[in-house]
C-alpha positions as CSV (number, residue, x, y, z in Angstrom):
1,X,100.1,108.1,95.7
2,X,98.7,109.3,98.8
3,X,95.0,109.3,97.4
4,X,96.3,105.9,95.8
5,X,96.5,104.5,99.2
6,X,93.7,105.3,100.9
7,X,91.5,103.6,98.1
8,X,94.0,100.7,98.3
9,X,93.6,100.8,101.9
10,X,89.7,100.2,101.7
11,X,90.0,97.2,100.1
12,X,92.3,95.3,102.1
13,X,89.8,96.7,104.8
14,X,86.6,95.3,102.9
15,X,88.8,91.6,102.4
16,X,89.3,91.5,106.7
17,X,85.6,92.0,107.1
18,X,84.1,88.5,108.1
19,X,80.8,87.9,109.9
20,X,82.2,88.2,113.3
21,X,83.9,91.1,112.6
22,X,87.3,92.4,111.2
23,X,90.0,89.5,110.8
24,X,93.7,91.0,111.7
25,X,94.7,89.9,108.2
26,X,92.6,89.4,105.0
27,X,94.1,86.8,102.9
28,X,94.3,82.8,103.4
29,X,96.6,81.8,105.8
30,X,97.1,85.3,107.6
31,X,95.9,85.7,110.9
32,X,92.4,84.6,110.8
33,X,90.8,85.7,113.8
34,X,89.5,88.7,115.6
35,X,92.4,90.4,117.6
36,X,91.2,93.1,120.3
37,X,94.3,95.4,119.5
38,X,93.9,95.3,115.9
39,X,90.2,94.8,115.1
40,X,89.9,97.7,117.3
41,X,93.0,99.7,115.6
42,X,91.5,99.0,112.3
43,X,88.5,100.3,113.0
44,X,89.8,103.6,114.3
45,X,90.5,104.6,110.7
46,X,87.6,102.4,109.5
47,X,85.1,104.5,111.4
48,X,86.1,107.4,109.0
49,X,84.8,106.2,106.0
50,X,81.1,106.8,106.9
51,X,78.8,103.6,107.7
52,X,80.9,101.7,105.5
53,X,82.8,99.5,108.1
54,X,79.7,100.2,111.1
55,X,79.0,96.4,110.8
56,X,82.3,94.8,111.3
57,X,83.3,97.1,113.9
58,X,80.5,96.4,115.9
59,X,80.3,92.4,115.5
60,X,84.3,93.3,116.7
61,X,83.2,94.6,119.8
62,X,79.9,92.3,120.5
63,X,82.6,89.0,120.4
64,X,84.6,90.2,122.5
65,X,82.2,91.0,125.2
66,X,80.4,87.9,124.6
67,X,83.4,86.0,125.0
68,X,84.8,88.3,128.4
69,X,86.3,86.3,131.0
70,X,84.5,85.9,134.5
71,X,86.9,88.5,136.0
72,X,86.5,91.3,133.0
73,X,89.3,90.2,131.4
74,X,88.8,90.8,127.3
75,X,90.0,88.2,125.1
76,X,93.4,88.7,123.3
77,X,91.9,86.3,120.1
78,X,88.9,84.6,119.4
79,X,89.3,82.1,116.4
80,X,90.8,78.7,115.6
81,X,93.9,80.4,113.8
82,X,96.1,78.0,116.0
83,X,94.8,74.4,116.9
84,X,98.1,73.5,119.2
85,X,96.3,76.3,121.8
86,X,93.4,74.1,122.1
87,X,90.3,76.8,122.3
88,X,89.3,79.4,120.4
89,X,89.1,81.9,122.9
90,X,92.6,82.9,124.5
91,X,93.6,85.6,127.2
92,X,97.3,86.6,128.6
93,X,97.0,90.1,127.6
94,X,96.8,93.5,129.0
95,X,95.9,95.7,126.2
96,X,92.8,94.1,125.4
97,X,90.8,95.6,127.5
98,X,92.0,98.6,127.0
99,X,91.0,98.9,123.5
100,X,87.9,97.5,123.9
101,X,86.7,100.7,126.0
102,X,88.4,102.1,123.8
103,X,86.7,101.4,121.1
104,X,82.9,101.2,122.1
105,X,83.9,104.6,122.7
106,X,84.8,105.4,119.5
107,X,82.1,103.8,118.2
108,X,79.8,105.6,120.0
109,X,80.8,109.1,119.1
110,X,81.3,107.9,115.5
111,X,78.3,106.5,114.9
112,X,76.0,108.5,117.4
113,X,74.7,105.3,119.1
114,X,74.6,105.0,122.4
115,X,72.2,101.7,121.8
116,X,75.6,99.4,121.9
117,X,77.6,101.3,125.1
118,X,74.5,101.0,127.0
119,X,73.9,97.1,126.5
120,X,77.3,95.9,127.2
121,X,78.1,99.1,130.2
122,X,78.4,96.2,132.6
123,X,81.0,94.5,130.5
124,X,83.1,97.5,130.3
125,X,82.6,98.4,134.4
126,X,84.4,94.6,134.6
127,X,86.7,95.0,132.2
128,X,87.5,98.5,133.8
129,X,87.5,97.0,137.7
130,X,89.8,94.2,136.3
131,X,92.3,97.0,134.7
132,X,92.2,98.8,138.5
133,X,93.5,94.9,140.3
134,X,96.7,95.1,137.6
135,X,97.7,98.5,139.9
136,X,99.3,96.3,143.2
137,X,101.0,99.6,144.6
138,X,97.6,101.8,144.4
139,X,99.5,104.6,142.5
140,X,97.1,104.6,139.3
141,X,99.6,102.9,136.9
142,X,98.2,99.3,136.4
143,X,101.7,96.7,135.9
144,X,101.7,94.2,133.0
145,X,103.5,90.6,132.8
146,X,106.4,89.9,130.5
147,X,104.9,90.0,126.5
148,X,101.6,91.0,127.4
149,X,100.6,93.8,125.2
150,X,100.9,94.2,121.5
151,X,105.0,93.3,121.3
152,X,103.7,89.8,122.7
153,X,106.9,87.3,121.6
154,X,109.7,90.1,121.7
155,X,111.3,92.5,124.0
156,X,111.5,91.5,127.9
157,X,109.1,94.3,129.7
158,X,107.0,93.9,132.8
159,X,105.8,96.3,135.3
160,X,105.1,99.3,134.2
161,X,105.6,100.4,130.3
162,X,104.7,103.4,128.4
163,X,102.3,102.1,126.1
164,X,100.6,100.6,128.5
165,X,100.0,103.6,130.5
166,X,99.1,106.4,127.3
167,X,96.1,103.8,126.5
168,X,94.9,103.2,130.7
169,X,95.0,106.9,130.7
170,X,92.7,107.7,127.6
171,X,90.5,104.7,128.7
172,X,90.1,106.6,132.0
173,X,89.2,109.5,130.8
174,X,86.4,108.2,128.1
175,X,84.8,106.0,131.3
176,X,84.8,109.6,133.4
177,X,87.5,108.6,135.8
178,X,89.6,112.0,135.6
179,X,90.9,112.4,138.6
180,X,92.9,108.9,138.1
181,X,94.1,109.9,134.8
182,X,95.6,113.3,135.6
183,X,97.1,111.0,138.2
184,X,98.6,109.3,136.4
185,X,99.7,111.8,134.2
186,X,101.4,113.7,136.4
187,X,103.2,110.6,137.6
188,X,104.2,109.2,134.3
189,X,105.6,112.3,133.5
190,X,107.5,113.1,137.0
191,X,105.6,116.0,138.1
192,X,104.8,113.6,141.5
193,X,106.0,110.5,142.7
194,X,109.3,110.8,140.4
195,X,110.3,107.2,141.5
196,X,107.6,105.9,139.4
197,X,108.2,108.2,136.6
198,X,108.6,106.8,133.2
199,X,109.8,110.3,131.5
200,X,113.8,110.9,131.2
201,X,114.6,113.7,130.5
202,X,118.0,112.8,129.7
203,X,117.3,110.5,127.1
204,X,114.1,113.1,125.8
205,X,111.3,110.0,125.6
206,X,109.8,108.2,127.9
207,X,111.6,104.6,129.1
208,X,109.6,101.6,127.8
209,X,109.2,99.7,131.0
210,X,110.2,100.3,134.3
211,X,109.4,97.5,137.5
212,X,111.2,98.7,141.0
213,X,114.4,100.1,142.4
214,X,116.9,97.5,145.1
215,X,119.3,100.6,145.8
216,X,121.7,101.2,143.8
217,X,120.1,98.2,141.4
218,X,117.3,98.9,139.1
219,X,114.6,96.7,137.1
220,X,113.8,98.5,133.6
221,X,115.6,99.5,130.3
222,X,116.5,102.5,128.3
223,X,115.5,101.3,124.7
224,X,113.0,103.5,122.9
225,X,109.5,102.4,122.8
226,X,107.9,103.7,120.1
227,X,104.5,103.2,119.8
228,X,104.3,104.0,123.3
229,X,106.0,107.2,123.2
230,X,103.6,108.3,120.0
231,X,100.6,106.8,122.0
232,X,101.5,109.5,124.8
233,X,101.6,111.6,122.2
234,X,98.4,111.1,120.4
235,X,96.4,110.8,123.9
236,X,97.5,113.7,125.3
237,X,99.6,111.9,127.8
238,X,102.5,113.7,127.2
239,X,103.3,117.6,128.0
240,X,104.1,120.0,124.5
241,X,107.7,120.0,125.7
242,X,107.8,116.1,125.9
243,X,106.1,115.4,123.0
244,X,108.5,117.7,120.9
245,X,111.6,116.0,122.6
246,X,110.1,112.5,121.5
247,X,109.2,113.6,117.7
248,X,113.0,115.4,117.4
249,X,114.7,112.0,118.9
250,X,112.5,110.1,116.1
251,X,114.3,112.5,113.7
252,X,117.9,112.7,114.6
253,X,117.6,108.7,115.1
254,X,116.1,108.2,111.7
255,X,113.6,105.9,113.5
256,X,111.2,107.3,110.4
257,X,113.5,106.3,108.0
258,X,113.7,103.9,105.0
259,X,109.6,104.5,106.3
260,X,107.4,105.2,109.5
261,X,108.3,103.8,111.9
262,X,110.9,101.2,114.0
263,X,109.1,99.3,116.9
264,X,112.0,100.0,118.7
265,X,115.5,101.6,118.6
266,X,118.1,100.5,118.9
267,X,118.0,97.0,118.2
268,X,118.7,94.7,120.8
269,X,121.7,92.4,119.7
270,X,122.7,88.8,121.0
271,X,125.0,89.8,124.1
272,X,123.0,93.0,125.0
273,X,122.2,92.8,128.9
274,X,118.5,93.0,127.4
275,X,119.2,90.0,125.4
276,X,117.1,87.1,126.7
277,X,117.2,83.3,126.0
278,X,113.7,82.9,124.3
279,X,114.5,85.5,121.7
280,X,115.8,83.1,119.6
281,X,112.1,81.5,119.2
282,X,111.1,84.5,116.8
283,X,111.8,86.9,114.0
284,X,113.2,89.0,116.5
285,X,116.2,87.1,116.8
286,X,117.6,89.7,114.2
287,X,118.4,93.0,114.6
288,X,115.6,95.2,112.3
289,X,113.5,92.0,111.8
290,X,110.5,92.1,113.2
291,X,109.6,93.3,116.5
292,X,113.1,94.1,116.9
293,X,113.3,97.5,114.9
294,X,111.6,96.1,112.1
295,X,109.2,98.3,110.7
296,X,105.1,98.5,111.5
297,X,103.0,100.4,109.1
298,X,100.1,100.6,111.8
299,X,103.0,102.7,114.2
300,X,103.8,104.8,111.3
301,X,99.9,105.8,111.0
302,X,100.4,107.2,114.7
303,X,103.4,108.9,114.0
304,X,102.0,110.9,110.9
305,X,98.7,111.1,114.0
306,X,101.3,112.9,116.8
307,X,102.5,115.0,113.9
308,X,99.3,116.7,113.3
309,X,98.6,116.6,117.1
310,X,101.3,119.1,117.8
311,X,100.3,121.0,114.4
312,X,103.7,120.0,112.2
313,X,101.3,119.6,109.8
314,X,103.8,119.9,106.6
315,X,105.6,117.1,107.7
316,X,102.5,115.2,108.9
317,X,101.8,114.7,104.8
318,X,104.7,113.9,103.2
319,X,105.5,111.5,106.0
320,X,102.2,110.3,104.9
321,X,103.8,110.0,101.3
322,X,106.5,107.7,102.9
323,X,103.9,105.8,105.0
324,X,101.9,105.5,101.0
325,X,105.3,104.0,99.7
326,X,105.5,101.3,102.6
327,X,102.0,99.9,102.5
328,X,102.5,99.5,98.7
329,X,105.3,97.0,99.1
330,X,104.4,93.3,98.9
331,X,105.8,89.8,99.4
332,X,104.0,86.4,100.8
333,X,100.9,86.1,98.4
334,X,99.3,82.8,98.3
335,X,99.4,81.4,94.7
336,X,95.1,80.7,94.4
337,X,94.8,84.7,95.5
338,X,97.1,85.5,92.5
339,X,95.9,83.4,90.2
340,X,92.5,84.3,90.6
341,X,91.8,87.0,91.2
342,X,94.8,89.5,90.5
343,X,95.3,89.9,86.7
344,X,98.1,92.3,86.6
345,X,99.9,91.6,90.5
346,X,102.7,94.8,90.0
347,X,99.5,97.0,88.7
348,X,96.6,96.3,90.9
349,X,98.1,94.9,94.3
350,X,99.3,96.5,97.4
351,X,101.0,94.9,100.1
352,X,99.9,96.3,103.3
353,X,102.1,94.3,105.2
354,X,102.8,93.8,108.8
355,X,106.1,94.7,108.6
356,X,109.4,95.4,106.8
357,X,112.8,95.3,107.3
358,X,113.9,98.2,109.4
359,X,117.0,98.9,106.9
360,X,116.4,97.9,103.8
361,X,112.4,98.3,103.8
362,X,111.4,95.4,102.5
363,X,109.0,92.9,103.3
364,X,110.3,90.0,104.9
365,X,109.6,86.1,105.0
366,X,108.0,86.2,108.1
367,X,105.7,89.2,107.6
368,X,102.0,88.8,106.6
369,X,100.0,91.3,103.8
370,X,96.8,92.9,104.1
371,X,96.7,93.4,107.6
372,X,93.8,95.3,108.9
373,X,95.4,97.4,111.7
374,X,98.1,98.7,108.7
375,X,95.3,99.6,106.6
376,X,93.2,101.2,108.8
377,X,95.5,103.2,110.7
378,X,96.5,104.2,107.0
379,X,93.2,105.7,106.6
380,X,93.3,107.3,110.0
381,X,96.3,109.2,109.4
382,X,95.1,110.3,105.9
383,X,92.0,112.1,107.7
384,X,93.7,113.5,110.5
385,X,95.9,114.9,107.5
386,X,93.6,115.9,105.0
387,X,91.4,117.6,108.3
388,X,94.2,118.5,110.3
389,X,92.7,117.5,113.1
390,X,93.1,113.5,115.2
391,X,89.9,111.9,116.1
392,X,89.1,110.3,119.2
393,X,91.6,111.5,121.6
């Protein structure tokens, strides 16, 4: 099954390549565009597969520079997957330029190139200076609007949130600005500056968002975050004690279970003080639907990554063999891809989907197969598995 996977993986991988680089999803009628996050998510498991996926991955990264706003601001999208925005080119997030340093450092040390870093270094000095103007209290944690990162329709965060932060600090450190990472390390974790601290040690994770403090009034929440909290854990953002705090709390709150992993836990209901109005406008609406504990195959490809980060290396591959079981699941195929070109659809196809339901495990209306960032991080968490060892960070 495992093996199984990763083979199945590279195909849905090979249907997202397009000539401007990886599409988030590979069939008609997915998301049919280049995403920063997930072209660049993909591609960290894509990179592993040899100079199969070199191409792709560096068209990826050449459109979004190309297409950088005046400021250093890296595009969110770039493709005509929605004509009501009215251009093909469309902002409003943080994360985006994270992952692209990210990944032109990635691709560098993968590939051994230094050709590609070197032509577009002044893109990634602007898109670095314009992460350094999101920090308005000069601490070294840069603050996000509301839906600005990868959870972009569903929950309410602003300020400063955990995921955020675990990929600012690794982006630091590739572009040689240590002294600002340990920083912000040190803050993020409490060690200085504990007003700013996103670590509770009560609750044993980090909080997903925190803004500022009126007294005895506070702007933030309490829910767990957690692709943020594995981020920390995969980047190195988090202290051995910390990180096995977060992976017990994933344990004892089945957040793993029917697969890896929940975006969030616990749900946020109708009612909850979290609750707000514009919820009702997505999947989310639901408990476990969606971005509201449904679960993300590409999370689960960092969890089984933070497993083999602090050497549980056991339970890194059989909650690989869970992970296998998920992205096999399948719903939403358009009729023409069936027809043609699947002869036996139980046999031959796997789902790879965006998401599943976060009780039952199954693959819901709203979710989308073949997505790139599912697969890919699929095959990143096989390698860092099979070599016991996690790549880039």
């Amino acid at each position: 099954m495992i093996d199984e996977a990763k083979r199945k993986a590279i195909v849905v991988l090979e249907h997202c390549v397009r000539p401007v680089g990886f599409f988030a999803s590979g069939l008609p009628g997915g998301y049919e565009a280049v995403w920063a996050r997930d072209s660049m998510i993909a591609s960290l498991g894509a990179s592993l597969l040899g100079k199969k996926f070199q191409i792709p991955f560096r068209k990826s990264l050449e459109l979004l520079g190309k297409n950088q706003g005046e400021f250093g601001q890296t595009p969110n999208a770039i493709g005509s997957y929605n004509v009501e925005r009215g251009s093909d080119v469309t902002f409003n997030a943080i994360d985006a330029n994270l992952w692209y340093i990210i990944g032109h450092h990635v691709y560098k040390k993968t590939y051994n190139d230094n050709s590609l870093y070197s032509r577009y270094r002044p893109s990634l000095k602007k898109a670095l200076t314009w992460l350094k103007f999101q920090d308005p209290n000069n601490d070294s944690l840069i603050v996000q609007q509301p839906t600005s990162d990868w959870q972009d329709a569903f929950p309410h965060k602003y300020g400063r949130a955990i995921s955020t932060q675990a990929l600012y600090y690794v982006a630091l450190k590739f572009e040689g600005e240590k002294k600002r990472a340990e920083k912000l390390k040190k803050i993020v974790n409490g060690e200085i500056e504990k007003y700013l601290s996103l670590y509770d040690a009560k609750l044993g994770y980090y909080r997903p968002w925190r803004w500022k403090t009126h007294n005895k009034f506070e702007e933030g929440e309490y829910w767990f975050d957690t692709f943020g909290n594995l981020m920390a854990i995969v980047t190195g953002l988090t202290t051995p004690k910390i990180a096995k705090s977060i992976l017990v709390y994933i344990d004892k709150q089945k957040i793993n279970r029917p697969y890896p992993c929940k975006a969030i836990y616990p749900p946020i209901k109708r009612g909850d003080k979290e609750w707000q109005e514009y919820f009702e406008d997505c999947e989310a609406r639901e408990p476990y639907a969606y971005l509201n504990g449904g679960i993300w195959p590409f999370i689960g490809g960092f969890y089984v990554a933070a497993l083999v980060k602090v050497g549980e290396f056991n339970k890194a591959e059989s909650e690989l063999a869970k992970l296998a079981e998920a992205n096999k699941l399948y719903a939403n195929l358009p009729t023409d891809f069936i027809t043609n070109k699947l002869k036996n659809l139980k046999t031959n196809f796997w789902g790879f989907q965006e998401w599943l339901h976060g009780q039952t495990g199954k693959p819901a209306g709203g979710s989308n197969p073949y997505q790139a960032w599912s697969a890919g991080m699929y095959v990143y968490a096989y390698e860092c598995v099979k070599r016991k060892k996690v790549f880039y960070f």
